[in-house]
C-alpha positions, 0 to 999 in steps of 0.5 A, a space after each residue: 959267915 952269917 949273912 944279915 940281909 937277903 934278896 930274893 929274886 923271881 926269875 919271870 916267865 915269857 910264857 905267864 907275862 904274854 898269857 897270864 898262864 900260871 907256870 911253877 915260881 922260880 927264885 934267886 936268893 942271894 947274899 947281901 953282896 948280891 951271891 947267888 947262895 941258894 935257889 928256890 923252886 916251887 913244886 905245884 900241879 898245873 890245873 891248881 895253878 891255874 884254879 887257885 892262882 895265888 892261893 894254891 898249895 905249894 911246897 918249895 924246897 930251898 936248895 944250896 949250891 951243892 943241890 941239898 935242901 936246906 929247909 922247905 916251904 910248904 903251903 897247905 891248901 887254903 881256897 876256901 870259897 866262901 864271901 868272906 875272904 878272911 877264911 882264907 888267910 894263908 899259912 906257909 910251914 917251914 921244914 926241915 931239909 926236903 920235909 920228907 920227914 915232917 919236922 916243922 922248923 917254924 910257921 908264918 900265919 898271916 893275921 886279920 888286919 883290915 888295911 895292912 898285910 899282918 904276920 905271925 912267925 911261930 917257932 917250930 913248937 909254935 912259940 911267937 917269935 915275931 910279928 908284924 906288917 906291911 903296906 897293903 897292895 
């Protein structure tokens, strides 16, 4: 059965709400019946984390309830330090199963927009196959 919607769900740490201690993001992801049908865990360096914050590198894998990989999602380093701050819009690659072997399922570009969060998704041959925003904060 297709699924139509899904809720991700962050699981939070003590650790990084007590401290502000970046710790690797973990996530839920469930049907809209509330099953849980997949978890996501991020695979990141400490000291990125702590430098980067949320701009840092990542690659997630997106894990089935049998442990495979379904795809990966694979942020590449964008902190650019610069004064202006659109040089550092954010790219997230979606690969497939663990990624090991490179082939690109899609791509999410964030766009320059001035007061909204605007989106780009490319297919894997980086056709537009939609776009779009949202509020902002």
């Amino acid at each position: 059965a297709i699924t139509q919607r899904l809720h991700v769900k962050q699981h939070v740490e003590a650790l990084e709400i007590m401290t502000g201690f970046e710790t690797k993001n973990k996530y839920s992801i469930m049907d809209m019946y509330g099953r849980q049908i997949a978890f996501a865990a991020e695979q990141s360096d400490c000291f990125v984390r702590q430098c980067c914050g949320n701009l840092r590198p990542f690659s997630m894998p997106i894990l089935l309830p049998n442990g495979r990989p379904a795809f990966t999602l694979q942020r590449p380093y964008k902190c650019v330090p610069s004064c202006c701050w659109f040089c550092t819009l954010q790219e997230l690659h979606i690969l497939r199963g663990d990624g090991s072997d490179g082939t690109r399922l899609g791509t999410v570009y964030q766009e320059y927009s001035l007061f909204t969060r605007w989106f780009k998704v490319c297919d894997g041959s980086g056709n537009l196959v939609r776009d779009g925003g949202g509020k902002s904060g």
